[in-house]
N, C-alpha and C positions, 0 to 999 in steps of 0.2 A: 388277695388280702392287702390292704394297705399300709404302706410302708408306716412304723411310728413316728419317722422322721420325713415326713411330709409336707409339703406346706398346705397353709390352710386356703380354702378358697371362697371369700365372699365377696357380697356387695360394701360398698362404701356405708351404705344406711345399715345393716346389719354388723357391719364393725364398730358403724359409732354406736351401734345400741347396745353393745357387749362393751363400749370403754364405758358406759354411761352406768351401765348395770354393776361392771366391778367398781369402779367408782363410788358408788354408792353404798354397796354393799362395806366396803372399807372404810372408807367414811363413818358409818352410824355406828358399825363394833369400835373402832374408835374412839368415837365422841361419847357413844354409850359407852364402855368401859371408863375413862377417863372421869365422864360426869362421876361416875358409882364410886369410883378408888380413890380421886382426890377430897370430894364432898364431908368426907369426915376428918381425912387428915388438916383441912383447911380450917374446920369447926370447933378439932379440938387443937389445935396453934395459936386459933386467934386471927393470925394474918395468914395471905400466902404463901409470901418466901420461907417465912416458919416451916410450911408445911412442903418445902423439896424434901425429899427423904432420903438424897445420897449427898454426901462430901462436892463429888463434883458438880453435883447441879449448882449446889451453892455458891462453889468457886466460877461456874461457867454465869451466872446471874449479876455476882458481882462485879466480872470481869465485864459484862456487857455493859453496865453499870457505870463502870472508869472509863469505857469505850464512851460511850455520852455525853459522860462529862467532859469529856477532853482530856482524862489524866492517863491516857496512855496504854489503858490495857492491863492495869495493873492488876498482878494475880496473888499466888500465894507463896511470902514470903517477898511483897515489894516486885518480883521479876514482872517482863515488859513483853516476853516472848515466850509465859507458858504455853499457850494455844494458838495453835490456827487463827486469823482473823475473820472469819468469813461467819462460823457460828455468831460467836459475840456480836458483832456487826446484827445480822438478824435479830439476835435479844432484845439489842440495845434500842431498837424499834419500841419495843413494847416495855420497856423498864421504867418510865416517868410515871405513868397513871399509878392511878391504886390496886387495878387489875392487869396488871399487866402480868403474873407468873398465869391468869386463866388466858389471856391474847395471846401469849405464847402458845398457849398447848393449845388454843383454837388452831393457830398457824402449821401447826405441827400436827395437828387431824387433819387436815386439808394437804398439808405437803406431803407426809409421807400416804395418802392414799392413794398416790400419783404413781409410786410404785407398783403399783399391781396393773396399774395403766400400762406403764412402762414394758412389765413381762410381758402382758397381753399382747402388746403391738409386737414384740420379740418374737413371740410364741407364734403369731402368726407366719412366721419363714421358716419354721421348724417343724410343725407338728397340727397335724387335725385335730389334736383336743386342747389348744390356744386356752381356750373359756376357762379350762379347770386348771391350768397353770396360774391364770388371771386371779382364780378363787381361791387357790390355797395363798396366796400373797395375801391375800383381801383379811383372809381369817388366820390367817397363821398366830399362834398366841403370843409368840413374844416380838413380833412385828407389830401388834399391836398394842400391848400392854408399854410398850416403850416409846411411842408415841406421848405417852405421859408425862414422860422424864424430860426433863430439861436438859439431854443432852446430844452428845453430836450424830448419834447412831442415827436417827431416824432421816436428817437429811442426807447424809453419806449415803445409804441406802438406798433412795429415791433417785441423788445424784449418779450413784453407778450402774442402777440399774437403768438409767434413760441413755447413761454411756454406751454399754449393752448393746443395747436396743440399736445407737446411732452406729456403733464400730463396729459389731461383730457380722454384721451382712458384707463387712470388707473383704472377709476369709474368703471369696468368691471374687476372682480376676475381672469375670466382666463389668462388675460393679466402680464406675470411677465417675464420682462425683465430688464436686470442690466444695459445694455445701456442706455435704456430710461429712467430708474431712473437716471444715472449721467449726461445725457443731461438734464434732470427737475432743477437738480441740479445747474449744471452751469450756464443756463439763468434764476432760481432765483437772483443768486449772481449776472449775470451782470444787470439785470435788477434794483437793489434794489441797485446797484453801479453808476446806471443811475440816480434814482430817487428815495428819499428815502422814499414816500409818499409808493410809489409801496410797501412797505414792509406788509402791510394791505391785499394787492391782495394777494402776496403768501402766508401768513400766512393761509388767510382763502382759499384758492384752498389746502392747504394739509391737513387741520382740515377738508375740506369738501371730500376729499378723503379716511380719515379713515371712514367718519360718512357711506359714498357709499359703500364701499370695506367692511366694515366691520370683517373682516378677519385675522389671526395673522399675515400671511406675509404682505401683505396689509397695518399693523397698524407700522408693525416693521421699514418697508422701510423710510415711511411716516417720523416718528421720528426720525432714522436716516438722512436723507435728511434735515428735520430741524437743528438738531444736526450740522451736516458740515454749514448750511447755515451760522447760526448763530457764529460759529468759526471762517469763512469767512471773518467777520465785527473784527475780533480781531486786523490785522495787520492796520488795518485803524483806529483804536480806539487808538492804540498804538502811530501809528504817530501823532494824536491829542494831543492825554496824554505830547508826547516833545515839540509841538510846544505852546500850548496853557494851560498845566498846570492840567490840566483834562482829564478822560476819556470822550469822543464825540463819542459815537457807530453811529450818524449819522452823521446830521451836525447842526450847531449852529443857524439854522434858524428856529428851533420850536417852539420857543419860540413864538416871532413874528408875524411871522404865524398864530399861533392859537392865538396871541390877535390882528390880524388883523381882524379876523372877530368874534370877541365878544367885544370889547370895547365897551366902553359908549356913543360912536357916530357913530358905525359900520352899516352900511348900506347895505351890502351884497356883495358890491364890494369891493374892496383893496385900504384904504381912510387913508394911515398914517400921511400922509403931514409932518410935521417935528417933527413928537413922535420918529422920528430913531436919531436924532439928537439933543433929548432931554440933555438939561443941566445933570441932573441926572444921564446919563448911558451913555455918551461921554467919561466920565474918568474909565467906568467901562472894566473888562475885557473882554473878548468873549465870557469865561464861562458863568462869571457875569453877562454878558449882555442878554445872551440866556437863565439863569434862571430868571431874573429879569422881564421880561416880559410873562416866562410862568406863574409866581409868579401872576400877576396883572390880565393874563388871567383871570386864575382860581377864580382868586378874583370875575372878574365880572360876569361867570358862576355861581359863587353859591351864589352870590348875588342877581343876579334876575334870574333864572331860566325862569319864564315865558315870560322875551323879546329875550332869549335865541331861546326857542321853536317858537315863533312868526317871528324870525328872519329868521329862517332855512328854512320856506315857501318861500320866498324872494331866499335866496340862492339857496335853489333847482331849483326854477324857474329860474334863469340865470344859474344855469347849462345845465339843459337839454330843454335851450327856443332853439325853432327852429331857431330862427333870432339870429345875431350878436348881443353882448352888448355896444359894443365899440361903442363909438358915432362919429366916422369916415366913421361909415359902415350901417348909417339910411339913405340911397339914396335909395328910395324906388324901384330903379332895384334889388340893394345888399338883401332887405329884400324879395321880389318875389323869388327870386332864391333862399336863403336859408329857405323860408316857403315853397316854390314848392315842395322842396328836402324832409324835414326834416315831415314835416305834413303827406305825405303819408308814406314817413319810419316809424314813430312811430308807424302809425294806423297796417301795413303790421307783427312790430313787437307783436303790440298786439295778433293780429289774429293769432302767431305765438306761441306765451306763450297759448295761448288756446287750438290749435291744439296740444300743448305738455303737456300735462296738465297731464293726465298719466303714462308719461314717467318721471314723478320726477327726476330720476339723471342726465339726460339730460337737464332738464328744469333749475333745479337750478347750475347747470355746466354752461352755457349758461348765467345768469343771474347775478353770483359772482361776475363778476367785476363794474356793473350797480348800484349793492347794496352796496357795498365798498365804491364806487366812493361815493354814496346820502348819505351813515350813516359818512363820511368825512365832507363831504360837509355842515351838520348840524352845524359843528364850525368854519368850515376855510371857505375863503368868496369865493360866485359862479362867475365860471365863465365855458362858451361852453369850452377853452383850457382845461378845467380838465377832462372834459368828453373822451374824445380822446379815454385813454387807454380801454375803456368799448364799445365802437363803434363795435370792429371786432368781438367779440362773438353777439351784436348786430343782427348784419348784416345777422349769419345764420338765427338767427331766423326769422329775417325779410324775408327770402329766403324761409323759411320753413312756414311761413304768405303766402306768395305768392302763393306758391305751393297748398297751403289748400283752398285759393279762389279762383284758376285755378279749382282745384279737384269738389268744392263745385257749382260753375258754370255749369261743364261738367255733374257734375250726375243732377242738375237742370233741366237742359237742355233736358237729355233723360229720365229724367220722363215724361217733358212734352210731347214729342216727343212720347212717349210710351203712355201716357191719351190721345194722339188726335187720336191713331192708332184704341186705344180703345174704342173709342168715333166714 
């Protein structure tokens, strides 16, 4: 029987005709979903940008917007360091035309398709059924439905999963190459320039790379790679330090964030209502205002601890609920289709962590960014969007689930076949 955890073995034309095929396939649910969902919203707005449909796209459009013009990146509430620069920058491409919210989300059909590329080539050092890892990225519903959105999930996603792809073939000693170390390299940085939550997934993919490798070259690269990453974030911190008076190594929305989901009326979703706009931190600065609230977080973390812990059950479960949270998407068609989807993925992924189960470096390689996203997720508030980046490692495994109940089936099968002969 063949092992789940396999590698796969083809020719170079039969690899590229399976990146070409998932490609594709990604691509058209994509672009076809997209056409069908935006088409109305855009008809009955009037214009475009009318028709973004969440708060952050808004903010993320006009931030790309101030990026163009030269005014700095301006977001919500004047500050200079809400986001990441590397989305806005992309936007800021497409923000002068008259169609530029449709150039975007072409950009964004095409980029995040690249994901399922990505797993595919991944999949290939792992597992004989490569193809349907490739596929369920390609179709996954809310990998794609989010491609729509104007915002930073979809290249985060694409960027960590090509990280993946470059870094986790490291977990193996005899692997030492200076290319793939400065490709690891560089899609940390663009990735963590994308989204600076992401900084948690790299950190621990190359803590989890010395713990694998174990070994001095191995340990050396590792640290080094950290080393430039974190240099990386200097020229950005810098430009902070002028505009805003402080050094910001990320951006000014930590604060926030993290007492978005532990205040004293936190509920698991993202429930500020007008505490951004509070009297007390209107007249404060950016700095002031992103430690002011990490200030009050922490307050209410070590205040009560135990509604803390009580809370994160709640969280987690609108992370990783199979159905939509958003109450625009309980039409119990919307909840069918993503319980249909997501109920048998989980189970496929289960059965896939088991079938790996001795293979430890592979397993928890597979698994980093799932445990990243949950041990997050215990303070900042749940939501399916956060899970995204943790989907494409998902997906082998769930491939590799599949495989082992294909396998498990088939020798079932001629056992019995073999007791009747016997009989």
């Amino acid at each position: 029987m063949t092992s789940p955890c396999a590698k796969t073995r083809l020719s170079n034309r039969a690899k590229m005709t399976q990146l070409v095929i998932v490609f594709l396939i990604a691509f058209a649910l994509r672009a076809g979903f997209g056409i069908f969902s935006t088409k109305a919203n855009a008809h009955s707005s009037g214009n475009e940008v009318a028709s973004l449909q969440f708060d952050d796209e808004q903010w993320y459009w006009a931030i790309g917007q101030s990026y163009r013009n030269g005014d700095g990146m301006v977001g919500e509430f004047g500050h200079r360091a809400e986001r990441m620069p590397l989305y806005p920058w992309i936007l800021s491409w497409f923000s002068s035309g008259e169609e530029g919210v449709s150039a975007a989300r072409w950009f964004q059909y095409v980029f995040g398709s690249l994901a399922a590329c990505a797993v595919l080539a991944l999949a290939w050092r792992i597992s004989t059924y490569a193809m349907i890892a490739g596929l369920i990225v390609a179709v996954d519903p809310t990998l794609v439905g989010s491609a729509s959105l104007l915002l930073g999930e979809t290249i985060s996603v694409t960027l960590l999963a090509a990280l993946w792809w470059v870094a986790l073939p490291f977990r193996d000693r005899q692997l030492r190459s200076s290319m793939r170390w400065a490709a690891a390299i560089a899609l940390s940085i663009l990735v963590i320039y994308a989204k600076e939550s992401t900084i948690l997934l790299v950190a621990a993919l190359f803590g989890y790379l010395i713990f694998a490798r174990r070994d001095r070259a191995g340990v050396v690269a590792a640290i080094a790679a950290g080393i430039c990453i974190a240099a990386s974030l200097l020229p950005w911190a810098y430009r902070n330090k002028q505009l805003t008076g402080e050094w910001i190594w990320l951006t000014s929305r930590g604060g926030i964030s993290l007492y978005d989901g532990v205040h004293s009326r936190a509920t698991g979703a993202s429930d500020l209502g007008d505490i951004k706009s509070a009297p007390e931190v209107v007249t404060l600065s950016e700095a002031k205002w992103n430690r002011h609230f990490k200030a009050k977080a922490w307050q209410h973390i070590l205040d009560d601890p135990a509604r803390i812990f009580a809370l994160s059950w709640t969280k987690l479960a609108r992370t990783w609920s199979p159905v939509l949270n958003a109450a625009d998407y309980q039409s119990w068609k919307v909840r069918a289709i993503f319980a249909g989807w997501y109920v048998p993925l989980y189970g496929l992924v289960l059965i896939g962590i088991y079938a790996c189960r001795l293979k430890w470096r592979t397993l928890v390689g597979l698994l980093l960014p799932a445990i990243c996203i949950s041990a997050m997720h215990v303070f900042f508030v749940g939501s399916v969007r956060y899970r995204l980046v943790a989907m494409p490692t998902l997906a082998i495994l769930a491939a590799i689930g599949l495989q082992s109940l294909l396998s498990w089936r088939k020798s079932s099968a001629m056992q019995i076949a073999s007791d009747e002969l016997d009989s």
